[in-house]
N, C-alpha and C positions, 0 to 999 in steps of 0.2 A: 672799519671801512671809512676813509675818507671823502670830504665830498666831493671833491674828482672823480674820483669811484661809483659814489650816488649818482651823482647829474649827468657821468661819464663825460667830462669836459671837453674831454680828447679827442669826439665824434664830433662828426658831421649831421648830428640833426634837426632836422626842421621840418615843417608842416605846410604844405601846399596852399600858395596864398587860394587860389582860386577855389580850392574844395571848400576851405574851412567856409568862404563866404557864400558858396551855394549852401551847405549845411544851415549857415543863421540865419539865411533869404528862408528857407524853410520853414526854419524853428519859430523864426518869428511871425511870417505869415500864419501858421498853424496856433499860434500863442493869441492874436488879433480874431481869426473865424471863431476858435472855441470862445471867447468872452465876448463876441457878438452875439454868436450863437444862445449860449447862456441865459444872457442880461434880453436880448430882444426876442426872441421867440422862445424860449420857455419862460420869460417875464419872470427869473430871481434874480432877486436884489445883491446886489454887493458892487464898494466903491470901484465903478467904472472909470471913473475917470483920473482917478489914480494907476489904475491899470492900464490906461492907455499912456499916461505920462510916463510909467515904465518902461514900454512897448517902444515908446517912440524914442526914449533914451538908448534903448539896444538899436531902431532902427539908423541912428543917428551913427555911435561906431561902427555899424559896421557900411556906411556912407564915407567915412575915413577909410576903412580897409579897402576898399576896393577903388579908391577915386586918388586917396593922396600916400596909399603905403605903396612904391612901385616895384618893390622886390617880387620875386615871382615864389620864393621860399622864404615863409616866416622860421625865425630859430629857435631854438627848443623857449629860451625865457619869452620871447613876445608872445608867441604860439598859446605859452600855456597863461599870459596874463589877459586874452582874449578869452582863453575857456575857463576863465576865472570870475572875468565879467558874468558873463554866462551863466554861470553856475549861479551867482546872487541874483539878477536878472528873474532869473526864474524861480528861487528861493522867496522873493520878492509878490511875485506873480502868487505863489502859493501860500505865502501869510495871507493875502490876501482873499484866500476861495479857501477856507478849509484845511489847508496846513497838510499834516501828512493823511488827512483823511481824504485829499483830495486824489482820486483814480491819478492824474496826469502824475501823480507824487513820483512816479515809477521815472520821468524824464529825468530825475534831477542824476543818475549815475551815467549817463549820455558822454557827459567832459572828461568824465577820469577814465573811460572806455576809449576815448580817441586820445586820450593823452597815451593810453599803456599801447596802443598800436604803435603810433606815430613819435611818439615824444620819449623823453629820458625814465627812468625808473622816480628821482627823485623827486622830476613834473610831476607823476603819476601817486607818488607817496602824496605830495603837498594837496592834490586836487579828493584826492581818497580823505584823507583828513577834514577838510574842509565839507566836504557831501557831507562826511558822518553826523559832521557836530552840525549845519544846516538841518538837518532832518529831525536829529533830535533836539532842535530848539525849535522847530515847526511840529513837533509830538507835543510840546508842552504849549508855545505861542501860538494863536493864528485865531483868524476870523472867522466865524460861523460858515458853514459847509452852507454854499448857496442854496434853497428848498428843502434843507433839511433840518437843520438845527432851528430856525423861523420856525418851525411847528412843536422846538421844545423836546426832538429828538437828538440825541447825541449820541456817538459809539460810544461802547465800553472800551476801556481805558486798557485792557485784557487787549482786546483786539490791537487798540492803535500801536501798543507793545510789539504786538506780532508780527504787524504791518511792516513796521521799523526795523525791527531783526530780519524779515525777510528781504527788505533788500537792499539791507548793509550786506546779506550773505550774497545775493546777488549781485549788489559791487563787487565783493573781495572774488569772488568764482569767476566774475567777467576778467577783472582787470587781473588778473593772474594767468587768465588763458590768453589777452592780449598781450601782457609783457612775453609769455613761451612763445607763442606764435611767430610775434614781430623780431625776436630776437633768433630765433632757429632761421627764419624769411629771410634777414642781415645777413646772418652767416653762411648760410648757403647761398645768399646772390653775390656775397665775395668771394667763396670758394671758386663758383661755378666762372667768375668773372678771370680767376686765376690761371684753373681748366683753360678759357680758352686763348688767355697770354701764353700759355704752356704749348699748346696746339697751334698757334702762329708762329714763338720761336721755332718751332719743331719743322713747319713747312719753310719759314724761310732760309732754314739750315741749307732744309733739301734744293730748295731752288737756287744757292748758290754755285754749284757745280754747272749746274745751265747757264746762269749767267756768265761766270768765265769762259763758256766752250764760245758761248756767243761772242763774248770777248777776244779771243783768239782766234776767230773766224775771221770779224772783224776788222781785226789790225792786220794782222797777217798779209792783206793785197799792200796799204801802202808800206808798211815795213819793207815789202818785197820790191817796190817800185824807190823807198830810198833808196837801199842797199844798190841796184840796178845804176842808179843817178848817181851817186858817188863813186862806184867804181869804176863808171864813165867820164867821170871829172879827175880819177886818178891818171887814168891814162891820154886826156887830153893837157891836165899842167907838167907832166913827165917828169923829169927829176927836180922841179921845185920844189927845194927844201921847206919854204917858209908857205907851204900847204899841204903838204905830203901828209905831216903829223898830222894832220888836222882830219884831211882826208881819212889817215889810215884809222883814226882811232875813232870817225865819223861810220866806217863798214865793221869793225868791229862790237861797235857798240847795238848797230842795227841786228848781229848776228846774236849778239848775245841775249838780246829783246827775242828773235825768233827762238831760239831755243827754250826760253822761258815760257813761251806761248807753249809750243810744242809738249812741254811738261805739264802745263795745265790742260790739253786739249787727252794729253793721255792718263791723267787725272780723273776729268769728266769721264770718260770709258770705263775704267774703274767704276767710277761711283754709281754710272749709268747699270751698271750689275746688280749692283751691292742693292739699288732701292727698286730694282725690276721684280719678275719672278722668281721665287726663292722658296724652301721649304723650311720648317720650322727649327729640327735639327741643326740645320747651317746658320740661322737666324737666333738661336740659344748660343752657340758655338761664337758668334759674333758679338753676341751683347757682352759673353763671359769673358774676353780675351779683355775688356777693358779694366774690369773687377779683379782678374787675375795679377795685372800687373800693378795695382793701386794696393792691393793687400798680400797680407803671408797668409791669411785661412786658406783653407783648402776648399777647392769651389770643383764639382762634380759632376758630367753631364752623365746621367744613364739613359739610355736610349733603346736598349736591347729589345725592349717590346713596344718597340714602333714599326707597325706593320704597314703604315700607308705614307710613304710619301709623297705627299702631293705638293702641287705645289701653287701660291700664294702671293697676293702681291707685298707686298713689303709698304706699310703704312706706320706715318709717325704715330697713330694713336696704340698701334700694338708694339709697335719699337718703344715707345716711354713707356706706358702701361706694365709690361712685362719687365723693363728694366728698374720699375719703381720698386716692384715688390724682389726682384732678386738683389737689389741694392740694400734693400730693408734687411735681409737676411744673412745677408754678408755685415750689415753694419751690429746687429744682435747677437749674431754665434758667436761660441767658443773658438771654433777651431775650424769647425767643415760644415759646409754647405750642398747638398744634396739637389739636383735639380733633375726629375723623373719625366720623360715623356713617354707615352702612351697611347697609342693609336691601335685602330682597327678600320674595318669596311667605314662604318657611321657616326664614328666620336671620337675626338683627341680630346686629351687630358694634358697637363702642365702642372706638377706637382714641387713645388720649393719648400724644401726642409731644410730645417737649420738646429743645431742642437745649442740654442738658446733659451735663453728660462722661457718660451712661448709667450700666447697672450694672456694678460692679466685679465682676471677672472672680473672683474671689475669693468670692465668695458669691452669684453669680448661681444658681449648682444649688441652692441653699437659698433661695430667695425665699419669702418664704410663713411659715417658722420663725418663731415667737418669738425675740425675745433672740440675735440673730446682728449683729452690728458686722463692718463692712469694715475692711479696714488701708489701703485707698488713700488718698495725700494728698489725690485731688478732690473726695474726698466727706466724709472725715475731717470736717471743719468744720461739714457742713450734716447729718451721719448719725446719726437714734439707735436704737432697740435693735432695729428692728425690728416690735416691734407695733405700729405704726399697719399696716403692710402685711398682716399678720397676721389682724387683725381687718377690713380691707377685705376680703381677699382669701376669710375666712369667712364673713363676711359675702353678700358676693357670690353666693357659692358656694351657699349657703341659697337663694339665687333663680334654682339650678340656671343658671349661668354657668360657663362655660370660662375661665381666665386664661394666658395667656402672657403670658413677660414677655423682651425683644428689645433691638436694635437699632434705632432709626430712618436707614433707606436716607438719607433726604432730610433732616430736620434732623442727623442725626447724634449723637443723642442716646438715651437711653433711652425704650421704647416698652410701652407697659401695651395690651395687647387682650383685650378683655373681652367673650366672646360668648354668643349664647343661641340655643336654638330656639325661635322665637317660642310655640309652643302651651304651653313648657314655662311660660317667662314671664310669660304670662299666667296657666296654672293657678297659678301660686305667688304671685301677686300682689295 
């Protein structure tokens, strides 16, 4: 692994100036009451005023952060040489009260916890690092535990052991559920970001047929008041040659604009069909005819046990949706492609088989995920990251559909069933 790979170079991230500096307005206010607290009313001793010069060294950067740094996102290296400060800052604080015997010890894995949310992996390695070996040089160095060790008590060396492996394990268990979190959270807020790029092109497809009818509405009066004016001006220059042409090819040109309207106006009526109310059979029958002529597999509507046709509005989220996973199967099969519908009084069904090597067993419990790749060789060649399935499958889902996703018994291949209760169907429709 390279370190482009480690730091991930190639992203965009950063850490929100303003959180990180309510964070340290906190940290350090809380760092100032406990060593007041301490030293003036429970009266133990330890160098105070070291510790405030500390205190006030942290209060001072982050008086720079927020007063002369004006970007509004720190990037991953400044981010994490701020939670670096931090992390000594408070290493610091803790040589000083006690070391790792000191309760507050539990603060110091705080940085490499918001680095593994917000920040890179190799932020998050370099700050993990850094906790470890502060911790266990505050298990061996540090100053008498304030009221305790004054009276010639000390922990057993047994425990401070303990102390220290429990929460390096508690670093490595945090910072490994913030690195899966934040990076599952990234990928699905780009998935989901693409979903609804996919769902715009989709409406503004559909709205372009409106727009030309409007368009042809439009033109159509003065087109029709040129045409009118110039073949009024034919007949008032009469056999002038040296306007005739100009004229004549001034009303031809006007006629041939109308007619092109005219083509688009009965275009629009078409399409005003096509995206109206429709039933699912005509609406398979349609998506297939594209699939058909783009490939030689054999693509198959069965339909015979469809007893209810109802009928549907026609929406881009079930128009893509459905065309995603019967593209998927067309692009996998051998040869044929099987697509079942299924109805009755209270359920339709949508069943795409393809006698392709199916899902790899290896990611078949994750279908659905963004950004999930198989390692099998069958698929290897024809597989990519998974969001097209991702965004069918939310797609779908939006129009209150059921998905599983199988075996096909009879071609032997991978099987997508996509089901609905009809009332729901249609109220989403």
């Amino acid at each position: 692994m390279n370190l482009s790979t480690l730091f991930r170079l190639g992203e965009n991230l950063n850490l929100d100036r303003k959180t990180l500096i309510i964070l340290r307005w906190i940290a350090l206010l809380g760092q100032l009451a406990a060593i007041n607290l301490v030293y003036f009313s429970l009266k133990l001793e330890f160098p105070i005023l070291i510790a405030y010069a500390i205190i006030l060294l942290g209060v001072s950067t982050n008086l720079v952060l927020q007063f002369r740094i004006k970007s509004i996102q720190l990037k991953d290296f400044y981010a994490s040489l701020f939670l670096t400060f931090d992390l000594i800052q408070l290493s610091l604080l803790l040589y000083l009260t006690g070391g790792i015997s000191n309760p507050f010890c539990i603060l110091m894995i705080i940085p490499t916890i918001v680095s593994s949310t917000f920040l890179s992996m190799g932020s998050t390695i370099v700050l993990g690092v850094l906790t470890v070996s502060f911790l266990f040089l505050l298990t061996i160095f540090h100053h008498p535990l304030p009221g305790i060790h004054d009276e010639s008590i000390t922990f057993p060396k047994l425990y401070l052991i303990g102390y220290f492996i429990a929460i390096v394990i508690g670093l490595i268990f945090l910072s490994y559920f913030g690195i899966r979190f934040s990076g599952e959270s990234k990928r699905r807020s780009d998935a989901v970001n693409k979903l609804q790029q996919a769902i715009a092109k989709e409406y503004e497809l559909e709205s372009l047929g409106g727009q030309a009818a409007a368009a042809a509405h439009s033109l159509g009066t003065p087109l029709a008041t040129i045409s009118v004016v110039a073949t009024e001006l034919k007949k008032e220059l009469g056999n002038n040659k040296e306007f005739s042409k100009d004229i004549d090819l001034l009303v031809s040109q006007t006629k041939r604009c109308g007619e092109i309207l005219k083509k688009i106006s009965k275009k629009q009526i078409k399409e005003d069909e096509f995206f109206s109310k429709t039933n699912l059979e005509d609406l398979l029958d349609e998506i297939l005819v594209s699939f058909r002529e783009t490939s030689s597999k054999e693509i198959v509507l069965v339909s015979k046990d469809n007893k209810n046709s109802f009928k549907l509005q026609r929406t881009p989220e079930l128009i893509y949706g459905l065309r995603n996973f019967i593209g998927n199967a067309v692009k996998f099969s051998k040869s044929r492609v099987e697509i079942i519908l299924i109805s009755d009084e209270q359920t339709i069904q949508i069943k795409i088989n393809d006698d392709g090597p199916g899902f790899p067993e290896d990611i078949i419990e994750m279908i659905g995920e963004p950004y999930i790749q198989s390692k099998s060789n069958q698929v290897s060649s024809n597989s990519g990251t998974g969001l097209g399935t991702f965004l069918g499958k939310t797609l779908l889902e939006r129009q209150s559909a059921n998905l599983n996703f199988t075996k096909d018994t009879k071609l032997k291949g991978a099987s997508v069933i996509v089901e609905w209760n009809i009332k729901n169907l249609i109220s989403n429709s």
